[in-house]
N, C-alpha and C positions, 0 to 999 in steps of 0.2 A: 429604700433610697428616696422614693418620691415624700414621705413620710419627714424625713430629715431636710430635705430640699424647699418643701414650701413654704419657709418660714422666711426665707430669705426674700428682698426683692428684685434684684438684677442677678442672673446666672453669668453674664459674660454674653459680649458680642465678639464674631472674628475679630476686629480689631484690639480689643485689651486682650485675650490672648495670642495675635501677634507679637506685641509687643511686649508680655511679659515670658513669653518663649524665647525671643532674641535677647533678655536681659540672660535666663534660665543657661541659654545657650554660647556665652561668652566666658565661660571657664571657671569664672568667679564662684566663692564659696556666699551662697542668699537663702538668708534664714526669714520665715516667717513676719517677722517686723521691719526687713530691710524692704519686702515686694507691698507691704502696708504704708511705709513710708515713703516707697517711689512712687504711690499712686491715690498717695493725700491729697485730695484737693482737686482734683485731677477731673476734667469732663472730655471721655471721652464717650461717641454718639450720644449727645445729651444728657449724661449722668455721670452724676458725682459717688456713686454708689454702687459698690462694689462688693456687697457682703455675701454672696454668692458663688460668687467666682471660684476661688481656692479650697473650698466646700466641694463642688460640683466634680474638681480634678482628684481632687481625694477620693468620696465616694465613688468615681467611676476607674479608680483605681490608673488613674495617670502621670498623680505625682505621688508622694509620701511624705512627711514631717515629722523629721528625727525629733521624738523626745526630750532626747538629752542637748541638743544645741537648737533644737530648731529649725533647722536645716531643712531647705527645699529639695527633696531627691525630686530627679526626673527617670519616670522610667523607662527602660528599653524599649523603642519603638516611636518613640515621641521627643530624641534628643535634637532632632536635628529636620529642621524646617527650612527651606530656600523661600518660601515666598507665602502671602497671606490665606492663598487660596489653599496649597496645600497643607496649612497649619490649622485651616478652618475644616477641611476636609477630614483631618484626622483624628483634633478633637470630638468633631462630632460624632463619628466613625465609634472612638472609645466612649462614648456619652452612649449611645444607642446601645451597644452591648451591653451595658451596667443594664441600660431602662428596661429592655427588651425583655430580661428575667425579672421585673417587679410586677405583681399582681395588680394591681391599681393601675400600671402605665396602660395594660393590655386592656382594661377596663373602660380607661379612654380611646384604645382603638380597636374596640366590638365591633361589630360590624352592623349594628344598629345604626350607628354613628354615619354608614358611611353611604355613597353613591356612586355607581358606575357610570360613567359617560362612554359614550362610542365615540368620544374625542380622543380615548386614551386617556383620560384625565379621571385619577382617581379623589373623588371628593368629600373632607368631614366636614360636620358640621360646626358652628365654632363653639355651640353651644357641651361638645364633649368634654371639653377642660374645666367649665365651670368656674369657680371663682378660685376656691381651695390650690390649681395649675395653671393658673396666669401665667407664673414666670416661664414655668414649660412650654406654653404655648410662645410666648415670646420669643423664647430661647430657638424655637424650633424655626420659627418665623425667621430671627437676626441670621440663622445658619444655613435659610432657605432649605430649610428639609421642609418647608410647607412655604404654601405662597395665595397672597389674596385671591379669592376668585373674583375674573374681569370682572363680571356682571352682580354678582350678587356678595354684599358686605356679608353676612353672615355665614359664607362657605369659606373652605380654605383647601387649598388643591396638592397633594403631593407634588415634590417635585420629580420630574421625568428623570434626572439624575440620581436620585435616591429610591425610585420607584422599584429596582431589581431586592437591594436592599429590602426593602419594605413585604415586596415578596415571600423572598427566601427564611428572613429572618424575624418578622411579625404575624404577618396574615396566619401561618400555623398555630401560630398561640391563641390568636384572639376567632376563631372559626366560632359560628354560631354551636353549644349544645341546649338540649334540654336540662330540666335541673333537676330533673325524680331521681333521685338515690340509686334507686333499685336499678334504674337502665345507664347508668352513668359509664360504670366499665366497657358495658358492651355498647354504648354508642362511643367512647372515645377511642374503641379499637377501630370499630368500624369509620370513624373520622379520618385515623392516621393510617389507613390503609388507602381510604380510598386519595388521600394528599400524597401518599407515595407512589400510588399509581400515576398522581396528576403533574406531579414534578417529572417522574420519569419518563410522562406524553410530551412535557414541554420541555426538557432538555434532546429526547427524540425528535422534536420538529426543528428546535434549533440546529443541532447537528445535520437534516436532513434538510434545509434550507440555506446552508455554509453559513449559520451566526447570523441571518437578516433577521432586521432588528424590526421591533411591533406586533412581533408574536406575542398575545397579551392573554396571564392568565384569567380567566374570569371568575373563575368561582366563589373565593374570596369575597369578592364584590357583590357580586347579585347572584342568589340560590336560585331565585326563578326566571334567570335568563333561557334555561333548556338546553344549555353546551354549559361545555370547563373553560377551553380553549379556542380561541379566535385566531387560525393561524391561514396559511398561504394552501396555494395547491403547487404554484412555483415558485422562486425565489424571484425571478421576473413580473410576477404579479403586485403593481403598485396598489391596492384595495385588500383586505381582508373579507377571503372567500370561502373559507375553509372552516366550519363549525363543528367543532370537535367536541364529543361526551365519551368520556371513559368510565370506559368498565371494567372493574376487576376482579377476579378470580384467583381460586388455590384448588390444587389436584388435576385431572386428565381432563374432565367435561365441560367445559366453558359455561357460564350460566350468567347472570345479572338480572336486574329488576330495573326495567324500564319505568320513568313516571308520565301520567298521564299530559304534562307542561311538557316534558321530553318528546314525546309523540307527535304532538303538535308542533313544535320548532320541525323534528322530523319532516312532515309533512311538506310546513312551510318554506325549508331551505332545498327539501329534492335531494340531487344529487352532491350539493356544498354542505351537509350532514354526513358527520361520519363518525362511526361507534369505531374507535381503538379498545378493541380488548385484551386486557395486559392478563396475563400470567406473573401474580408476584412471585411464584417458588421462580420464575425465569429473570427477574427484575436484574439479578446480579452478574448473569452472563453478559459479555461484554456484546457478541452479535447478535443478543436477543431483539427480535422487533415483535409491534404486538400485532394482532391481528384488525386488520380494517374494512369497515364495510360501509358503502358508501351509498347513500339513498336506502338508510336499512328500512323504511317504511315497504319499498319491492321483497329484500334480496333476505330480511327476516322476518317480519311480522307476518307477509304473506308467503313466505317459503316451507313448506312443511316437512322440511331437514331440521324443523325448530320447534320443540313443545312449546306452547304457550298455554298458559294456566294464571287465571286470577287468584289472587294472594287474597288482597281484599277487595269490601265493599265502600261505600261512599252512601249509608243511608239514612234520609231524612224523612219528617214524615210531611205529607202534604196537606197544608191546609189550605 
């Protein structure tokens, strides 16, 4: 899709598909040359230039273009708009599902690209689009799925309204792997296990906090923050206190591999450190909860109800 797309130079801002939704939306039969003639000439937010636009609703499968007459189909889901915000919300909405499965889009949102704030503010760089995604970048900007950063011209900040979004249906795709062949299968098992345990922590705290909002996943963002999860210990709690690393398991005996960065947040947060170990064979029961232990630096590392055994080493030579 992105491959077809960046030839063009304007994709559409909310406003020209406002207004070509309300023409769409008026019962009339509008073919192809009738929505190119209504918008001959035409500046709307400073361009006259529009070769984007109708491209963009095709590929992302929002309208169609009958063959035989030419004919505008609109399809289900997108007939019917009351006002700009919701028409801008929905295109967008069907633009991200198209991008979300392109290899290249997910390429711009690696996670090299990006920075975690403890503003809540997840931030890329503007330099991921390059030249070849201008318009994307644009595109993304006019729909505010992204937005300048106050301070620094060359960042550009998710928006907090599309930020769940961005979650649920990008961060998965673009997770950092290694790239050797040989370990590829079994790191991208091990990736999508340990993402299903981390959704499953963070739909857990939402539910066990009634839906309070600013429970933020971390992981995505920064690997060497030392937790997943930045969540509450009450719902009353206006600060985020609660620094949650998940660990997951299959079969009776509980096990995981601590890192030595992990340890250290450990240390450092006390008893606002807390290992959720999940059982994914239990993931699908509905009253499953995982298991929590909080200050595990006391109540594991030095509890001897728990083997502890070095995997590996860390060795250099000294000169």
């Amino acid at each position: 899709m992105l491959k077809e797309l960046k030839k063009y130079e304007n994709l559409g801002t909310p406003k020209y598909f406002w207004e070509l939704f309300q023409l769409l939306q008026k019962g009339d039969v509008w073919k192809l040359s009738d929505v190119k003639a209504h918008f001959y000439n035409r500046i709307i937010d400073d361009s006259q230039i529009f070769d984007g636009c109708i491209p963009l609703l095709e590929l992302s499968g929002i309208i169609s273009i009958r063959e035989d007459t030419e004919e505008v189909v609109v399809q289900y889901g997108f007939k019917r708009f009351y006002s700009e915000r919701m028409c801008a919300n929905k295109v967008l909405g069907g633009v991200l599902e198209k991008l979300k499965e392109n290899e290249n889009f997910n390429l711009i949102f690696k996670q090299s690209h990006f920075d975690y704030l403890h503003t809540r503010a997840v931030v890329i760089d503007n330099s991921a689009f390059g030249l070849q995604y201008g318009n994307i970048r644009r595109l993304l900007l006019d729909f505010e799925f992204l937005l300048p950063h106050p301070q620094f011209e060359r960042k550009l900040i998710i928006n907090s309204r599309w930020k769940k979004f961005f979650d649920v249906e990008i961060t998965p795709r673009v997770r950092k792997v290694l790239s050797l062949e040989e370990l590829k299968e079994q790191i991208q098992k091990q990736e999508q296990s340990g993402e299903e345990a981390e959704k499953f922590v963070l739909e857990f705290e939402r539910k066990r906090l009634n839906k309070k909002e600013n429970i933020e996943w971390i992981a995505p963002y920064d690997s060497n923050a030392g937790f997943d999860i930045l969540s509450f210990h009450d719902k009353s709690d206006s600060q985020n206190n609660r620094f949650i690393e998940v660990k997951s398991y299959t079969g009776v005996t509980p096990y995981f591999y601590w890192t030595r960065n992990e340890i250290k947040k450990a240390k450092e947060k006390k008893d606002n450190y807390v290992i959720y170990l999940v059982n994914r064979d239990k993931m699908a029961n509905e009253d499953y909860e995982p298991e929590m232990f909080f200050n595990p630096i006391e109540v594991i590392l030095k509890n001897d109800d728990w083997n502890k055994e070095i995997d590996k080493y860390y060795i250099n030579k000294i000169i």
